[in-house]
MARPASE-84036 format. One record per residue: residue in one letter; x, y, z of N, C-alpha, C, O, CB in turn. Coordinates in steps of 0.05 Angstrom, whole numbers, plus 5000, padded with zeros to 4 digits. Glycine has a CB too. Layout:
BEGIN
aXYZXYZXYZXYZXYZ;...
//
This chain:
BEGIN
x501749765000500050005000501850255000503750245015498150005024;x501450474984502850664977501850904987499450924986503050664953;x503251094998502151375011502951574986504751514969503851475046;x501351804987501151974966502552204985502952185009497952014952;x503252444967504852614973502552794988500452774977506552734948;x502452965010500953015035499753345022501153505010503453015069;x497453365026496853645014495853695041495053535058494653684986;x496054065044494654175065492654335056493454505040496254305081;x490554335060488854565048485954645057484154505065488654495022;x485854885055484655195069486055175101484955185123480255215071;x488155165095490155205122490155575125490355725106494155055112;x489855655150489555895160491555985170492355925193487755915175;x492856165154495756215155495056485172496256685164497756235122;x493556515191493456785207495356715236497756665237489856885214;x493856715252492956645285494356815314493556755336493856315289;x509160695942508460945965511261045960513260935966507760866004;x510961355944513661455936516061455955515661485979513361725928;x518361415946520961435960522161705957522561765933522961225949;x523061915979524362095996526962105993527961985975523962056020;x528362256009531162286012530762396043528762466054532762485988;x533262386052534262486075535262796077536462896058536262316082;x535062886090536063166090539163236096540363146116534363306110;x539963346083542363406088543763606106542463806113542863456070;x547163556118547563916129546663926159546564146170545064176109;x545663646178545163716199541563886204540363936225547863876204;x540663946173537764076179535663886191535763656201536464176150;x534064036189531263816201530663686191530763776168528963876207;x529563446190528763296173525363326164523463366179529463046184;x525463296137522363386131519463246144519863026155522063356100;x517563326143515863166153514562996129513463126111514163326169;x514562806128513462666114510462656109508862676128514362476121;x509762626084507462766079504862576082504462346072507662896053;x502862776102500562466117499362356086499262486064496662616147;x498262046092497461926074493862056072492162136088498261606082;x493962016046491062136037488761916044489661686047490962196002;x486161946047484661756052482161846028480862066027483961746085;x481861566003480061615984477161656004476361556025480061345960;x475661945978473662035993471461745982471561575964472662395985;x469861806001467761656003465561685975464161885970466461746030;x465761495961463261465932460561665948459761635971461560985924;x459661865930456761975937455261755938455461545926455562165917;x453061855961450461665976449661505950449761265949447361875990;x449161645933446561655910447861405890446361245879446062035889;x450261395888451161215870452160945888451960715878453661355851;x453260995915452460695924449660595923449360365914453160665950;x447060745935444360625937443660495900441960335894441760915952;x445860665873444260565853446760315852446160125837443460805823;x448960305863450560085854448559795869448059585856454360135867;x447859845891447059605917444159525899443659295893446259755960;x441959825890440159635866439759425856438259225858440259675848;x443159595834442259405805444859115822444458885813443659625759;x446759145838447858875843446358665865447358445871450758925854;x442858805878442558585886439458515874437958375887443158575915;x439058595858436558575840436858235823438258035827436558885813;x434558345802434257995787436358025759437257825748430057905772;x436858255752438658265733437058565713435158715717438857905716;x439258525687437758765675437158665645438458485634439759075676;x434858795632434158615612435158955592434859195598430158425613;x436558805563436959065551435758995513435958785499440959155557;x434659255507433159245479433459485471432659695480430159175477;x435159405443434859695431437059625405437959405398435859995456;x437459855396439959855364442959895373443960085385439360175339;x444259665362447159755368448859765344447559735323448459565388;x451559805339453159825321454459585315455659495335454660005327;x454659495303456859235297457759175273456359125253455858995304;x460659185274462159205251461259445227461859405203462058915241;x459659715239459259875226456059895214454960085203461259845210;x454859635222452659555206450559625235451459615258452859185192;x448159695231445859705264444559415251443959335229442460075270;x444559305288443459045295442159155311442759375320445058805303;x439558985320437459045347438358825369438058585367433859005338;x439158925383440058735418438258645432436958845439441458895443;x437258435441435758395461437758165478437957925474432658325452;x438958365499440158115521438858125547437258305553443358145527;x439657935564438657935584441957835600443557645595435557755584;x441958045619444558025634444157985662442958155675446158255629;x445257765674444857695708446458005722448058165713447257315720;x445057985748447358205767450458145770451958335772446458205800;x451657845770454257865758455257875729457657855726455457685768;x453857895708455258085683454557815671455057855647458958235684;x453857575673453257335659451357425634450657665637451757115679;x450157285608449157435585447657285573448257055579450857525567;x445157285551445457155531441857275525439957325539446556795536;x442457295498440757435474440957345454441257105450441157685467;x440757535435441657565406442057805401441857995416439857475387;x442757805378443258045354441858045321443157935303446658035348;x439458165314438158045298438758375275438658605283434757905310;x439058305257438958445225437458355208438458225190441158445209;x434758385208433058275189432457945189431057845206434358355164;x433557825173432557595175435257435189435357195193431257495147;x437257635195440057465194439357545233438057725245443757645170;x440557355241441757285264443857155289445156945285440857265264;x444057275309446457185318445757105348444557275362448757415313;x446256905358445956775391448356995405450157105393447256355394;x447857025429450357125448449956995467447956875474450757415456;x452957015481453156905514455556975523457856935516452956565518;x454357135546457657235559457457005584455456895593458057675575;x460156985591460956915620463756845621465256745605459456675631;x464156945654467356925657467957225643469857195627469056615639;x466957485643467957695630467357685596466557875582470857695637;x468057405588467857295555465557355541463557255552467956975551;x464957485519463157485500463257255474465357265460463357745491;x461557085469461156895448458657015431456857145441460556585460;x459056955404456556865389456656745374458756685363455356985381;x454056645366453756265341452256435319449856435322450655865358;x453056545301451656595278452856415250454956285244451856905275;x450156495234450656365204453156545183453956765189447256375186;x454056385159456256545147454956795136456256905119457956375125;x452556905142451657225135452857365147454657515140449157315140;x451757325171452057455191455657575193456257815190450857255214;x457357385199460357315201460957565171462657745172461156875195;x459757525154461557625122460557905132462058095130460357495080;x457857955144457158255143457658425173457958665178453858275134;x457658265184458858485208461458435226462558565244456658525230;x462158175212465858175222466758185199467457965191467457915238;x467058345185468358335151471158365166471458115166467258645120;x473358445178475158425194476458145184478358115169474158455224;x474857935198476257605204477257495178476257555156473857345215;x479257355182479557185158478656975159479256855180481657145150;x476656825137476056515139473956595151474156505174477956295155;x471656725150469456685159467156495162465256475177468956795153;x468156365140467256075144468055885158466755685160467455955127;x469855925169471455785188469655795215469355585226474555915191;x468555975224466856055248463456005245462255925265467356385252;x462356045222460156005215458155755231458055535222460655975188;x456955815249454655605252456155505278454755335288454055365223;x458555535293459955495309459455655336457755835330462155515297;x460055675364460255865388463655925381465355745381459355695423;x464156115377466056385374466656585389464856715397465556525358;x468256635392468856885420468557135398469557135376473056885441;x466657405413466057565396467857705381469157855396464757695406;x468557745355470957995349471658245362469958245379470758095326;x472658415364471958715380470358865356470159115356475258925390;x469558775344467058925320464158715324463158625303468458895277;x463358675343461158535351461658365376463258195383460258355328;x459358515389457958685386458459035393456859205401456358565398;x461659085384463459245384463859385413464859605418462859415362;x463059225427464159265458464459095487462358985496462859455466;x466359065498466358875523463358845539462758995558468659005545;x462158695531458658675538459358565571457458625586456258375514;x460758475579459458425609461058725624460558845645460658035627;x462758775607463759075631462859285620463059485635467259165635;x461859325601458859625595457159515611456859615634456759685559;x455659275604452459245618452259085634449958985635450259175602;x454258975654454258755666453759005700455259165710457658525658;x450258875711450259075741452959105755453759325762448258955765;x454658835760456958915787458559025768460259135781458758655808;x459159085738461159185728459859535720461059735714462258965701;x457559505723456259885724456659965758457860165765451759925715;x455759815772455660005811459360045803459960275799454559685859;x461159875800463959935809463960215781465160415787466859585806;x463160215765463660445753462560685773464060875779462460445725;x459760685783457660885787459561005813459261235819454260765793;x461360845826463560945849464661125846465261275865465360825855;x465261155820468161435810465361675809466061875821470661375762;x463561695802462261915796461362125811460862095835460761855788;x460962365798460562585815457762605836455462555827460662805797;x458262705864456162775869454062955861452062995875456662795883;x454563095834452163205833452963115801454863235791451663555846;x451862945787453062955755450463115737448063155745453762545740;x451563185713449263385696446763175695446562935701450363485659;x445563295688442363125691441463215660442663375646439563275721;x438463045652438163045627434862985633434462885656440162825608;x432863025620429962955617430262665609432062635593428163145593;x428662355617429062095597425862045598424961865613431461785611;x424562155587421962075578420262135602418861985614421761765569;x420562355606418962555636420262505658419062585679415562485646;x422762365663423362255681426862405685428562395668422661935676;x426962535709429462775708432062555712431862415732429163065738;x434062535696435662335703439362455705440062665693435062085679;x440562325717443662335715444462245701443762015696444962265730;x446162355687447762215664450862225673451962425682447162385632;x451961985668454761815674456461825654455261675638454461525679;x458761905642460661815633463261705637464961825650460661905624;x463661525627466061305632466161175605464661165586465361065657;x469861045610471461035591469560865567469760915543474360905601;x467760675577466660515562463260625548462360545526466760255581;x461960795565459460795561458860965580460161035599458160565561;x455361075567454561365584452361185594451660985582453661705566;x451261285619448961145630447861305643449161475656449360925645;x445261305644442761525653440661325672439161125667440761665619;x441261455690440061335713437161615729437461855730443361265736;x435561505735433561635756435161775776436561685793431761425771;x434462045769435762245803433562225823432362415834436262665799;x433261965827431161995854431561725860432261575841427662095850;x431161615887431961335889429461195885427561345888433361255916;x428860945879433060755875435060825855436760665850433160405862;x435060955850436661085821436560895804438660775801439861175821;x433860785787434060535774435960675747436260915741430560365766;x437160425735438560505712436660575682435360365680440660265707;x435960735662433860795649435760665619434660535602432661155653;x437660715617438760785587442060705595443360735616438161195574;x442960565562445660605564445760595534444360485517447360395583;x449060805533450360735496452760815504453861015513449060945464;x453560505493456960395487458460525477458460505452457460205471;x460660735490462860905462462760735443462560495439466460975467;x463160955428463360935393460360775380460660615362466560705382;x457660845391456060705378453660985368452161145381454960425399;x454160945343452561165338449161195340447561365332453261225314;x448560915356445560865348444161045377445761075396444560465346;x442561115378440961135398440660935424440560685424438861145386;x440661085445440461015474439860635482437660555490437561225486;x440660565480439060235488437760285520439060335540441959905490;x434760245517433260135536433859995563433559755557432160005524;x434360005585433859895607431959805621430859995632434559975616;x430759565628429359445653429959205671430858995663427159395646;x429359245695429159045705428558725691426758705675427659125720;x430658445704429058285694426758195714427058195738430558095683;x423958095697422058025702422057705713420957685735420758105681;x422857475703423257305702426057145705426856985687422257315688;x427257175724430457095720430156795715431556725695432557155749;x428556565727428356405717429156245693430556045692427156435719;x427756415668426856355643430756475632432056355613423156585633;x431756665646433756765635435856525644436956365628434357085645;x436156515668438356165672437055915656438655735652438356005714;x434655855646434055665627436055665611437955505608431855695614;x435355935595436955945564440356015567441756025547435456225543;x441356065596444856225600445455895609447455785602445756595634;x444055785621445855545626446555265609448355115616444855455647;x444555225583445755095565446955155543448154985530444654985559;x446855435537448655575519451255595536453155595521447355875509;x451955615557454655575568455955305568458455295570454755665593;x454255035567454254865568455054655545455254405546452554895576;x455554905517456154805496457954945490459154875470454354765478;x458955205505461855335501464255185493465855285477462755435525;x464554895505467254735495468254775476466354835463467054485491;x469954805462470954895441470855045424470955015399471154815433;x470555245440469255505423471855645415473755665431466955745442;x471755755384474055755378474256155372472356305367474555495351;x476956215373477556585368479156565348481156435342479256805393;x476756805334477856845306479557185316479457375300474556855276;x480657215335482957385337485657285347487457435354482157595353;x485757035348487956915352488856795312487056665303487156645380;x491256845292491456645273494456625277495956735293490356725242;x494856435258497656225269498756155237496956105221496555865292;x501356145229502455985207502255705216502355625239505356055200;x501855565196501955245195504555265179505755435165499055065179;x505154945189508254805170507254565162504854555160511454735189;x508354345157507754165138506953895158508053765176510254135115;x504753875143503053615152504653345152506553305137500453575133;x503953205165505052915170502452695183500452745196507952955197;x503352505174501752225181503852115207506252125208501651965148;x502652045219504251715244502551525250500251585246505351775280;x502951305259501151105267498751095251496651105263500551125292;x498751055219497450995195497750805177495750765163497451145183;x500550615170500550485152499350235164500750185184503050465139;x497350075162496649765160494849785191494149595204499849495159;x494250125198492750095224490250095236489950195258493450215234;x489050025228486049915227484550095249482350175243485749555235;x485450165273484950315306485050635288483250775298488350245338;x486550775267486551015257488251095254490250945256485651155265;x488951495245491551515233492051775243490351945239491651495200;x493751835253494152055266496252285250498552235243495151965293;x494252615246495052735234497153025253496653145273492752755218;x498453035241500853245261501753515245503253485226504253055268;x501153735252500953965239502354155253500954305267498554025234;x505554225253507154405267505254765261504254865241510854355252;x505554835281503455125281505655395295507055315313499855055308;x506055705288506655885301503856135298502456195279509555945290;x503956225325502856345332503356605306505656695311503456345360;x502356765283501956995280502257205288504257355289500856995278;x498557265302498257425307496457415329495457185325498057545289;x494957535357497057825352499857765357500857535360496358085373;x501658095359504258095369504558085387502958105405505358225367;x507758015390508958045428507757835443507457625431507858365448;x506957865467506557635486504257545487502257675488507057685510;x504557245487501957095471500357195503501057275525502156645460;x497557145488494857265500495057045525496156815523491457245478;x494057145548493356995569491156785556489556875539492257175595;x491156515564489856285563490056205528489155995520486556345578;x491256405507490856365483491655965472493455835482492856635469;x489955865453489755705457489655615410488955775393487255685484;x490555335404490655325379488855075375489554865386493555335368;x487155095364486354825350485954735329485554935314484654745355;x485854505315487154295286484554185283483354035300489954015290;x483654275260481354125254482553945220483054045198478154375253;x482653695228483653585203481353345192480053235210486953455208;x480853275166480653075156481952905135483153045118479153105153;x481952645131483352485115480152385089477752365091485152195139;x481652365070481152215041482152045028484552005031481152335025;x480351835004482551674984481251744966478751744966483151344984;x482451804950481051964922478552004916477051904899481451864901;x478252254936475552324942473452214961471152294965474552304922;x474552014973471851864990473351875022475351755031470951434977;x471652045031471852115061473251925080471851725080469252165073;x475251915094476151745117474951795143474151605156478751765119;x474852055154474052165176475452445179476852605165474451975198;x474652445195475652745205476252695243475552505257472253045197;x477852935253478052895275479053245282479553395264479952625281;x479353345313479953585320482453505344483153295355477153745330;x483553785346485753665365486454035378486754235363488953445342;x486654045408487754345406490954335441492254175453483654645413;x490454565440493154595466493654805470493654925449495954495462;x494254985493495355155503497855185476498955025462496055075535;x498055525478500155645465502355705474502055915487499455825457;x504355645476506555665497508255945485507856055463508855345498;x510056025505511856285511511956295483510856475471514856285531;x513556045468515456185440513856195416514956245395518456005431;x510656125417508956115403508255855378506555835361509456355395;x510355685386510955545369509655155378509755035399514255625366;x508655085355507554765373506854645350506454725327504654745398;x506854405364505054105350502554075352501854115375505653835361;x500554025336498154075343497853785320498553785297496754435337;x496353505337495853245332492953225334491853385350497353065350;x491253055322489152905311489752615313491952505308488452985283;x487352485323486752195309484852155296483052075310486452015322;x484252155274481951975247481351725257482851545249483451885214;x479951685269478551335280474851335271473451535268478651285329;x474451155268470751065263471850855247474150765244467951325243;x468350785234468050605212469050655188469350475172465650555206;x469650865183470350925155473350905152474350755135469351215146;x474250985161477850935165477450635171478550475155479851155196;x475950525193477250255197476349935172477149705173476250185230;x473950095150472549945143474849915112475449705100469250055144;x475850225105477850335092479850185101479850045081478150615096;x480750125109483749985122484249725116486249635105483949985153;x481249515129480649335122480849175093481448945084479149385130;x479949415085479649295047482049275038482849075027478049515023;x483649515043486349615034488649275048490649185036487050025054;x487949215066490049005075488448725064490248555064490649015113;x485848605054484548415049485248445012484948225001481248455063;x485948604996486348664968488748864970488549094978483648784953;x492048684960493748844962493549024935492348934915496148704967;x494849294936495249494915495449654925496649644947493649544897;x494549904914495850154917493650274927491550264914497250294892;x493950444958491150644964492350834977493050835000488450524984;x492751044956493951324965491451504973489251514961495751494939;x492751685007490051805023491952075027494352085026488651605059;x490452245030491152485030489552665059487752575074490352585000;x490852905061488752965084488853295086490953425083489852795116;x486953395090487253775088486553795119485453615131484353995061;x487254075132487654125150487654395159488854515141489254015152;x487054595179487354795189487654915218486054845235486154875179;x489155065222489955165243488555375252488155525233492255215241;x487155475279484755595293484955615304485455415318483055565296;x484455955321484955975350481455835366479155815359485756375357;x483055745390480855615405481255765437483055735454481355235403;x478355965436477756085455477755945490478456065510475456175445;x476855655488475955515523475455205501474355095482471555715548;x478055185528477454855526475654735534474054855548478854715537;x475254515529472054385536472354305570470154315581471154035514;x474154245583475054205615474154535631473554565655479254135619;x474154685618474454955629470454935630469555095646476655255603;x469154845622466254825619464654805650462754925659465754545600;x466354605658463854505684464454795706462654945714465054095706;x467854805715466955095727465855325722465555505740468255195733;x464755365687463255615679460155495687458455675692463755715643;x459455275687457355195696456155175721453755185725457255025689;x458455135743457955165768457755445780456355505800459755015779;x459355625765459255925768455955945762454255935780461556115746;x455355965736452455865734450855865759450256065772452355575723;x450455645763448855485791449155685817447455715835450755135799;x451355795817451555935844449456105841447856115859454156085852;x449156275817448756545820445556495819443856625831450456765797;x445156275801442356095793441256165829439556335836443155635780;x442256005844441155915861441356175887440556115909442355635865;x442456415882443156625894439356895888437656985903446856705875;x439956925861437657115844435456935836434057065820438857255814;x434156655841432256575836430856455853430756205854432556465820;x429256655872428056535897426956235894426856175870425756715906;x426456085908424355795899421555975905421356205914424655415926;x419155745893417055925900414955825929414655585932415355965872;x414355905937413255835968411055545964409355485948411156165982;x411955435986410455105977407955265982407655485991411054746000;x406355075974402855045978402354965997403754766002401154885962;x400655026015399854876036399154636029398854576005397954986049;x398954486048397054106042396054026063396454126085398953796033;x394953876058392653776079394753696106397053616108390553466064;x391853776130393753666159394153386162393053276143392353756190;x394753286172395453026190392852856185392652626176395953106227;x390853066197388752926196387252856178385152736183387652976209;x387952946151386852966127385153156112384353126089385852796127;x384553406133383253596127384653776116386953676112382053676145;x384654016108386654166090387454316108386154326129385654326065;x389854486105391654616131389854906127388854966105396054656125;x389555046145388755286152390855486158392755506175387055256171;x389455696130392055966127391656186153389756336152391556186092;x392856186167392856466192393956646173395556606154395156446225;x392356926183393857196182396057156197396356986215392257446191;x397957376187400457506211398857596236399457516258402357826199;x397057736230395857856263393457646263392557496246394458256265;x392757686293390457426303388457616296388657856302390357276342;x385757476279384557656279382657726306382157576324383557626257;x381857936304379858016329376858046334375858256325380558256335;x375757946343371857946339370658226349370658306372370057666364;x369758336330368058656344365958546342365058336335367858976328;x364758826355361358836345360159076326357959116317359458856374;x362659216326363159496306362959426286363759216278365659646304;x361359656267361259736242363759686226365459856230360660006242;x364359496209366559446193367459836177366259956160365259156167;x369859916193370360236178369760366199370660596198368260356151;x368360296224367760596252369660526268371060326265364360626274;x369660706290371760896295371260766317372560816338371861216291;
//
């Protein structure tokens, strides 16, 4: 059995001050007393303690992305957790923040028209993806995430300019990320927010109504995070290789030396590469398999696959039962990979805490006593027997 010369292809060639002493016998200076930070105004702790111990904040309205307006509807927990969409007409896009991280699962529309940026947009298509910084063109859990707005609402002035928000007299906030207009009267609910650099109009604030219904949909969309791959990480590939393939029936393992690209300088905290390869024999599918790993200091690695199922092993079979010639080939690409699939269960248990923190249970039902009769509801107060006019004095 004969091996054919190895092709790679749609390979993604991206991826406390110090003093002195006095001199001369003089006095020595007094050292200067330490300052004590003033205290955050009343008004912006009572709106930070709100929105961080409320049900969360639900947000609707037009945002910017990749230059193009999408309509947002997310729903964000009080720790900055996420998940919505982003809809343009008929095109659409899933989101889910957690852990700080923004993801979304859209179709290759979506990807070509508002990350025109990425290379290989197909590469991401129909996949969970860590968001580009052009979609939803801003850090979504630290603009709209409640504990990541109160730690902003700390720096702000005690008296900040105020603005009319739909009859309602409000404060308006600016910070490095986003302006926010809150009620000048307590609770200082939050009314409005817009993301620097978004030219659309104000996005909507409310309370959520239902947190419930919101951990339904944040906890299995986190739940399928595993291998969610960043299209701001790309990498050169080098030349493919086969091992443990000739006469091996168990599968064939493909090995694809990878350097980190881009970005520059020091690889990204947690940055991560993954190999999505499949094998062929002139034209008829063997399998496919994925493979990924931490990016190390010098940017440089091995990035391995195994090809195993029925098709490789049914393929193998034939090939050793009828000797001749069965040349297999195999294409391959290199991809940044945002969260390993191990990194999953603690985003899930983070989950559960907060689940079980913001979602009261709801009060049992009474049931019948002991004795089989149904339990009897008391008021808080005992009631009292008159002989008075129900309303006199």
């Amino acid at each position: 059995m004969g091996k054919k010369a190895l092709i790679i292809g749609d390979v993604q060639k991206d991826f406390c001050e110090g003093g002195s002493l006095a001199g001369g016998g003089g006095a020595a200076k007094e050292k200067p007393k330490a300052t004590v930070p003033a205290a955050p105004p009343a008004w912006t702790v009572a709106a930070g303690r709100n929105l961080t111990s409320g049900t969360g904040l639900r947000y609707d309205g037009p945002l910017s992305a990749g230059g193009q307006p999408v309509q947002a509807h997310l729903r964000v927990t009080p720790a900055g957790a996420a998940t919505g969409t982003l809809t343009a007409g008929l095109t659409t896009a899933d989101v889910v923040a957690i852990d700080g991280v923004t993801y979304i699962k859209a179709g290759l529309s979506f990807w070509q028209t508002y990350a025109s940026g990425v290379v290989h947009p197909e590469y991401f298509a129909g996949r969970w993806a860590k968001a580009p910084v052009s979609v939803p063109g801003f850090d979504l859990p630290d603009v709209l995430g409640p504990k990541a707005i109160a730690a902003k609402l700390a720096k702000a002035p005690a008296e900040p300019p105020t603005e009319n928000v739909n009859g309602v007299r409000a404060y308006k906030v600016e910070t490095a990320g986003a302006e926010y207009l809150l009620a000048a009267t307590a609770p200082y609910r939050l009314l409005s927010v817009r993301p620097k650099g978004q030219d659309a109009p104000r996005i909507t604030v409310a309370p959520v109504a239902a947190p419930a219904t919101v951990f339904a949909e944040l906890r299995p969309r986190v739940g399928r995070l595993g291998g969610a791959l960043d299209p701001n990480l790309h990498f050169t590939p080098g030349t493919l290789t086969f091992s443990n393939c000739d006469q091996n029936t168990n599968g064939c393992t493909v090995n694809v030396p990878a350097a980190m690209a881009e970005p520059a300088g020091a690889v990204p905290d947690g940055a991560r590469a993954a190999l999505r390869a499949s094998i062929t024999s002139r034209g008829e599918a063997l399998g496919s398999c994925t493979g990924s790993g931490p990016v190390p200091a010098n940017r440089a690695m091995v990035l391995r696959c195994t090809v195993t199922g029925k098709l490789w092993r049914h393929w193998m079979k034939a090939a050793l039962d009828n000797p001749g010639s069965y040349p297999y080939e195999a294409s391959a690409r290199v991809v940044g990979e945002a969260l390993d699939a191990s990194a999953v269960p603690a985003l899930l248990a983070r989950v559960d805490r907060e689940r079980k923190a913001v979602v009261k249970p709801k009060p049992a039902t009474p049931g019948p006593s002991e004795s089989g009769e149904p339990a009897v509801k008391h008021s808080e107060r005992p009631e009292v027997a008159t002989s008075q006019t129900p309303g006199a004095p």
